[in-house]
C-alpha positions as CSV (number, residue, x, y, z in Angstrom):
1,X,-12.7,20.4,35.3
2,X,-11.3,18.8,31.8
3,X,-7.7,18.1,31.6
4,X,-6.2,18.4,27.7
5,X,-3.4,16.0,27.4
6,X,-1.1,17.7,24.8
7,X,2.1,15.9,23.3
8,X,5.4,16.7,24.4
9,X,7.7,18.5,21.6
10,X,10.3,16.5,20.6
11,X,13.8,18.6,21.1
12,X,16.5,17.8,18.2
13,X,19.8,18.8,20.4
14,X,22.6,20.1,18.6
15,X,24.6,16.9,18.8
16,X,22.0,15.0,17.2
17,X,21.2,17.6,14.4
18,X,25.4,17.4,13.3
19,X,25.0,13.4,13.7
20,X,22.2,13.5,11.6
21,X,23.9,16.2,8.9
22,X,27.2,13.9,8.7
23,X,25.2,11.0,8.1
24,X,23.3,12.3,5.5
25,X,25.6,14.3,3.9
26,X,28.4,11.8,3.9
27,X,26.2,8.6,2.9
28,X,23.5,9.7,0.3
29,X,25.6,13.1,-1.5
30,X,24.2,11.6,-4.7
31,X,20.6,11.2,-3.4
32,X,21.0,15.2,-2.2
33,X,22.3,15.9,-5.6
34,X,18.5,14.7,-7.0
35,X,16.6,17.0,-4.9
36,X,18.6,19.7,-5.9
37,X,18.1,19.2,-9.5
38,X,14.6,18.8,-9.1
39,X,13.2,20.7,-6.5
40,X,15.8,23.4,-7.3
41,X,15.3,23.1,-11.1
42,X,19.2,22.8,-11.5
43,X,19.7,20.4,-13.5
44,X,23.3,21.0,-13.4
45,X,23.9,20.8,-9.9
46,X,26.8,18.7,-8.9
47,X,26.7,18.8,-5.2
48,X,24.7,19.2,-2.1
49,X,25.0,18.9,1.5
50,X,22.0,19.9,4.2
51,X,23.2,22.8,5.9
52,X,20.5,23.3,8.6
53,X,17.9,21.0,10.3
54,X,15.5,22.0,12.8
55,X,12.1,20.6,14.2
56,X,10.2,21.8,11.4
57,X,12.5,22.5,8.5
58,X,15.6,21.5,6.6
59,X,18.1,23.5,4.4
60,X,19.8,21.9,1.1
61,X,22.4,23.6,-0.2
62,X,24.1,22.8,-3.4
63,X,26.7,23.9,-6.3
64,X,25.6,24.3,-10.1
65,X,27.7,25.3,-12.9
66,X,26.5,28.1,-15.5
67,X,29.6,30.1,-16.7
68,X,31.1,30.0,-13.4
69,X,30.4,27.8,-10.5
70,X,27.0,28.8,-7.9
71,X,25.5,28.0,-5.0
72,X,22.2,28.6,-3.8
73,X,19.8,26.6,-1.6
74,X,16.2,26.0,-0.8
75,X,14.3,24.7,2.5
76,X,12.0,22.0,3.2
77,X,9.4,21.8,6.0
78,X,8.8,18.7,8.1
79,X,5.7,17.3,7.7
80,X,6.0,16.1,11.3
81,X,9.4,15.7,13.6
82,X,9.2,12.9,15.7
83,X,12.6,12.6,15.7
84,X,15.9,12.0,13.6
85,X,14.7,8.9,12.3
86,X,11.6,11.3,11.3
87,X,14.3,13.6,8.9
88,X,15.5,10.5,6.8
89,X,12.3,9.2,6.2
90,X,10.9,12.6,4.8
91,X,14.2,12.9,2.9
92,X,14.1,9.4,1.3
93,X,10.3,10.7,0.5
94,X,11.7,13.2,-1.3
95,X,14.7,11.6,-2.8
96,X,12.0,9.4,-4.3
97,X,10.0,11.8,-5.8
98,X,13.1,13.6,-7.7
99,X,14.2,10.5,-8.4
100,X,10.9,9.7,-10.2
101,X,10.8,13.1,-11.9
102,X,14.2,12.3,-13.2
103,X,13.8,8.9,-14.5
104,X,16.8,7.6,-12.4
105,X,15.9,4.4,-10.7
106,X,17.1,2.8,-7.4
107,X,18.7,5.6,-5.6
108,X,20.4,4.6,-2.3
109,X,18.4,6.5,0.4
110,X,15.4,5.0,-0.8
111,X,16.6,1.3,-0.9
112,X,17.7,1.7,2.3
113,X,14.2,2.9,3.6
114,X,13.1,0.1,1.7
115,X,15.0,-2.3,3.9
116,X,14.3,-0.3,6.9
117,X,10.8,-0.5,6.4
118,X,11.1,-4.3,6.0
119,X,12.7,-5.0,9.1
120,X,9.9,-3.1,11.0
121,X,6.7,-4.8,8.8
122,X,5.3,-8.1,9.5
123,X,4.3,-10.5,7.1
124,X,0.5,-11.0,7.3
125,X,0.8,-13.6,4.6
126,X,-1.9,-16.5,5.1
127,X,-0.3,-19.5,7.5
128,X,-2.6,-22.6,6.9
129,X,-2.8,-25.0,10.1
130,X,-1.4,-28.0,10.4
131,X,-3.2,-31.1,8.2
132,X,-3.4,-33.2,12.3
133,X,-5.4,-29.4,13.1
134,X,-7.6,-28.9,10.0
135,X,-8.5,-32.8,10.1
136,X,-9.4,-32.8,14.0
137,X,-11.7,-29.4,13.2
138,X,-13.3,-30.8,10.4
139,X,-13.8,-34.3,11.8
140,X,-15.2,-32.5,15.2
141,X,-17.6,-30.7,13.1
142,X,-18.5,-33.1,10.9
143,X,-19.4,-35.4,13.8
144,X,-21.4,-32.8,16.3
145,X,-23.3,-32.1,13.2
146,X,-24.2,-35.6,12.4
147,X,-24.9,-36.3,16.3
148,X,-27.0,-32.8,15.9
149,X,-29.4,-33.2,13.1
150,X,-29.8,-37.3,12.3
151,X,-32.5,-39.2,13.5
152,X,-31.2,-42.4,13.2
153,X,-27.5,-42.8,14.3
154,X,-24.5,-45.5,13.2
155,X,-24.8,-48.1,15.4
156,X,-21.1,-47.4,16.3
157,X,-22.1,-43.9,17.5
158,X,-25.3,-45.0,19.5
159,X,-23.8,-44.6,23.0
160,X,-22.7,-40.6,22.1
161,X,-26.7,-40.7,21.6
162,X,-27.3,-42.1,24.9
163,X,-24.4,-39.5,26.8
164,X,-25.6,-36.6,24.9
165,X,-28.8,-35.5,23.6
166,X,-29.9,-34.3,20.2
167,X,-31.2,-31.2,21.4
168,X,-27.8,-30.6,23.2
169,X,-25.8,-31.6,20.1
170,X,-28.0,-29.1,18.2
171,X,-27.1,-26.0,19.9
172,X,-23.7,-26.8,20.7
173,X,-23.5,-26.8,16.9
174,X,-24.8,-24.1,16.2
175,X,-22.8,-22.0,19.0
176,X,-19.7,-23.2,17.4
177,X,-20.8,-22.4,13.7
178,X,-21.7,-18.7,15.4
179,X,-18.4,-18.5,16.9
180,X,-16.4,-19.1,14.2
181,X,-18.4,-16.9,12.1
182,X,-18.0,-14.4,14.7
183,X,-14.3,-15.0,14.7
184,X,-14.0,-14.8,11.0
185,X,-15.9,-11.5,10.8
186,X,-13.1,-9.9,13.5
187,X,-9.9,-11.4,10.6
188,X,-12.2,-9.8,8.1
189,X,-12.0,-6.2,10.0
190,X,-9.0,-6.5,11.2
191,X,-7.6,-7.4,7.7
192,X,-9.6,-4.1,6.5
193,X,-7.7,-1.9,9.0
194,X,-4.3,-2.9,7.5
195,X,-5.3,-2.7,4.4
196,X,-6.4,0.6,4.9
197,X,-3.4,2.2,6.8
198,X,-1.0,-0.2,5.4
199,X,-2.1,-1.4,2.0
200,X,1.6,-3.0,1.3
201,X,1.0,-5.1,4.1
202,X,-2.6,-6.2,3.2
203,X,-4.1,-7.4,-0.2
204,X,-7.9,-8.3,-0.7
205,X,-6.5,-11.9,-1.6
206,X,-5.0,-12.6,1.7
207,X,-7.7,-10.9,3.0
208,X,-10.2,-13.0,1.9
209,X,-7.8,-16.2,2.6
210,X,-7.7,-14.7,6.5
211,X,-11.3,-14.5,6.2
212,X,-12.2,-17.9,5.1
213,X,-9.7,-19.5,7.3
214,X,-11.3,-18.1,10.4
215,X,-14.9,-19.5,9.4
216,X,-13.4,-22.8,8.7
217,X,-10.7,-23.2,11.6
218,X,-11.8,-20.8,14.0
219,X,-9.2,-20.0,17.4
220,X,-6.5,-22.3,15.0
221,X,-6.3,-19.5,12.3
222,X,-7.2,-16.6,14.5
223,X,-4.4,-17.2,17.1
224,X,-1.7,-17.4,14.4
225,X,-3.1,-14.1,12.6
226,X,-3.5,-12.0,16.0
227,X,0.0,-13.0,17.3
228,X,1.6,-11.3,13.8
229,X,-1.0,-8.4,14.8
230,X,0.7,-8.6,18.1
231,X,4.4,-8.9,17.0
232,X,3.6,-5.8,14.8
233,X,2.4,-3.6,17.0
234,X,5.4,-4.9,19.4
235,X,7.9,-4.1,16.3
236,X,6.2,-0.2,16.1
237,X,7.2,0.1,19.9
238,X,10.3,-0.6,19.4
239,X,10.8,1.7,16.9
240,X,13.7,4.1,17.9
241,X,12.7,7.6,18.3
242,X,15.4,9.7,19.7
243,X,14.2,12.6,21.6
């Protein structure tokens, strides 16, 4: 019989919900303000606070003036709790969309998931080897393909001829050429998948530069771009999620 594996729920405890409301409420009151004009079509709404946060909603309340002062509020569904650090990202989300809509620029919620989101991203930019590396590659190449495809050799390299045969020197070559085509065509896909689910992580440039490093330097290039695939996917486990 088939098991189906389903996802625990993530629980927000009361504790954590009144954390979460005092840090919001007391750090970004301006940032709140934004949504309220916006998504409440307020414009002169003066202050908010969120009221209510559950696993798959949150309540806004705020104050606007008209001849006397009112209150009224509006909710917002979660697109998908995983936790309190869940809540601020949505609310920077939609800090930045009032924000936007209102021509205001820089609010503080969303500089902070700015640097939040830095401090969890790795920088795939393109690391060159070192000259001593790129100059043993190429001169290793350069010589297994000489020793592979001329008839006559330099007289200095006529005992490689007599340790190691054309034939040998031939398909050695061309298992290396393979392999670092082989190796450049994983950077390549690789490269696409980030671009894809992270496209400020990944441009075609550095795509390409990934690319063209793994056909030329092979293990040398690849090694330095897995480890930051690595060290990412290291930095996503560590990610807190309270539950």
């Amino acid at each position: 019989m088939q098991q189906v594996y389903r996802k625990r729920p993530v629980k927000l405890s009361n504790q954590d919900e009144a954390k979460l409301k005092t840090q919001l409420n007391n750090n970004y009151p301006e940032d709140l303000v934004l949504i309220a004009q916006h998504f409440g079509s307020q414009p002169t709404a003066y202050k908010a606070q969120i009221t209510d946060i559950t696993t798959s909603s949150l309540t806004i309340e705020w104050e606007y003036r008209t001849t006397r002062v009112q209150k009224d509020e509006m909710q917002f569904a979660l697109r998908d709790f995983e936790g309190p650090l869940s809540v601020i990202e949505e609310v920077g989300d939609l800090v930045a969309e009032a924000a936007l809509a209102l021509g205001k620029t820089n609010p503080k919620l969303v500089s902070d998931k700015k640097m939040l989101d830095q401090r969890r991203l790795v920088d795939f930019g393109f690391v060159l080897p070192s000259v001593l590396v790129m100059a043993g590659v190429f001169l290793g190449l350069g010589l297994l393909g000489y020793l592979a495809f001329a008839r006559e050799l330099h007289p200095w390299l006529q005992p490689l001829r007599l340790a190691v045969s054309q034939s040998t020197c031939y398909y050695v070559f061309v298992f290396c050429v393979l392999v670092h085509v082989l190796e450049a065509c994983v950077a390549c896909a690789v490269c696409e998948l980030i671009k894809t689910f992270q496209p400020q992580q990944m441009s075609t440039k550095t795509q390409l530069q990934w690319t063209v490093g793994g056909a030329l330097f092979g293990m040398f290039c690849l090694h330095v771009f897995m480890a930051k695939v690595a060290r990412q996917f290291a930095l996503v486990d560590r990610m807190p999620r309270q539950r």
